[in-house]
C-alpha angles and dihedrals in degrees: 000000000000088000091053089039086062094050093049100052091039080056098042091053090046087046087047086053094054110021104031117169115347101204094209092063103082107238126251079226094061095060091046084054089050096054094042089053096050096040087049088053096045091045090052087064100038104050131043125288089230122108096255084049090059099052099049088051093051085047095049088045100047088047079055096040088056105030087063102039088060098042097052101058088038088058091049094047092038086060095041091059089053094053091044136324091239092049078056086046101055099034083049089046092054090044089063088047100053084038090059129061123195112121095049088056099052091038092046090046099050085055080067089049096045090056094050088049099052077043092240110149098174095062085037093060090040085052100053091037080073097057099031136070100210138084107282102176098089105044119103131220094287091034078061101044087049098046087041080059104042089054087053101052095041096047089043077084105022092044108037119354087048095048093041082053103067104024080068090056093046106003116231096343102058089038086063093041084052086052096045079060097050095037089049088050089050102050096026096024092096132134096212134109086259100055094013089097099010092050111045097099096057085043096052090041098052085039087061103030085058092048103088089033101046086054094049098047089047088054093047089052098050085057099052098046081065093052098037086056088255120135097275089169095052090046098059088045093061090025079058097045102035116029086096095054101100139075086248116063092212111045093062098059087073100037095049093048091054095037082066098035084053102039100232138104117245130198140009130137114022135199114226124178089328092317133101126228115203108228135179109248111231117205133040118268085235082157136001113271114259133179089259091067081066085063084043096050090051097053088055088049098052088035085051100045088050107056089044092060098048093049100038088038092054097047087045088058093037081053095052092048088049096046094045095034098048 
């Protein structure tokens, strides 16, 4: 099974690379949304509406969440194995796919940069509203570029190096659990007087779970803004001086790696929900932002995704030759 494991991730990152997300195919994520919102809504009524109650809730419901979000592939594939190893292989091989996400941030993120380009500011807002958290309607042209960046350096770890990771460690099942983590941060991971106490589960663990991965795919991307003619020097001296300059002790490795490839400085103070959230800048405005930095950003993120599957491919094939041949 491990050989047919390592096919089917090295499938599922090609497929990722061509096919990307069909809109039309419901996402595995979506149903991993569906069962964190209405066991958020049952635990509210079941626990105290203390702080500690809270906390416990958020912690029962992330054991449940991924707990679940393992069992359920493992018992397909499980299934799939005992029909026919390539009918493993194939199921195992669409579940990476829909695991990594690559394409759909580069495609999602050049809808930003089509609108900059046709200067429309409205549909530009309305673009990067659908990869960001924050409040968009008041950025201007530079305030989207920036954001449309930012998304892409951050998710070039949290939405295809992360999940690569640890598919190569356990295959599709690991790489959902991995998303169960990630999907429970985005929609927990708050600051606010409603997550702060209810969410911090989902906010430490994806805190821990993004550790290993943000500072691998900051090191991949160094490297290849050497080799994609970007400035690889200048990106491991900020890389050096600002990966540590967020809340988060992961978001900031890859940020910090393409604000200094780039040549810009990323950022700083963030609308959420009407408020605004004071942040460190990372980066050095060498030049003002443009649309073209979106292009840029993606470069890094393919660059970036490439290199990480040939290394991580080849020492989990080296692994398996050690482990069957010892």
């Amino acid at each position: 099974m491990y050989g047919y494991t390592t096919i089917a991730v090295a499938v599922g990152i090609l497929l990722d690379f061509i096919v990307g997300d069909p809109h039309k195919i419901p996402h595995p994520v979506c149903f991993i949304g569906k069962l964190i919102t209405a066991l958020e809504i049952r635990f509210r009524m079941l626990f105290p509406d203390t702080a500690k109650g809270k906390r416990l809730a958020g912690m029962v419901l992330w054991f449940i969440v991924i707990m679940v979000s393992g069992a359920v592939p493992a018992a397909v594939l499980y299934a799939a194995w005992r029909i026919n190893p390539l009918l493993y292989c194939m199921t195992a091989s669409a579940m990476c796919c829909q695991i990594m996400a690559t394409k759909s941030l580069k495609d999602e993120s050049m809808k930003v940069y089509q609108a900059l380009a046709e200067q429309d500011i409205v549909k530009a807002r309305y673009q990067v509203s659908m990869i960001v958290g924050r409040d968009t309607k008041q950025l201007d042209a530079d305030g989207v570029a920036r954001a449309a960046v930012e998304t892409v350096a951050e998710n070039t770890s949290d939405g295809s190096i992360a999940p690569m990771f640890y598919m190569m460690l356990g295959g599709a099942v690991l790489g959902f659990v991995y998303k169960a983590v990630n999907t429970m941060d985005s929609m927990l991971g708050y600051q606010n007087e409603t997550y702060l106490d209810f969410g911090r589960t989902a906010a430490k663990m994806d805190d821990v779970w993004n550790f290993i991965p943000s500072r691998l795919a900051a090191i991949f991307m160094t490297l290849v803004s050497y080799l994609a003619g970007f400035d690889g020097k200048n990106a491991w001296r900020i890389f050096l001086r600002d990966r540590k300059k967020s809340q988060s002790p992961n978001s900031a490795q890859t940020e910090s790696v393409c604000a200094g490839a780039l040549g810009l400085r990323l950022l700083g103070d963030t609308v959420y929900f009407g408020r605004i959230h004071h942040k460190e800048t990372v980066g050095d405005a060498r030049r003002a932002i443009e649309a073209e930095d979106i292009r840029r950003a993606n470069r890094l993120l393919y660059g970036t995704v490439i290199m990480a599957a040939v290394v991580l491919g080849v020492m989990r094939i080296l692994t398996g030759i050690l482990l069957f041949h010892s």
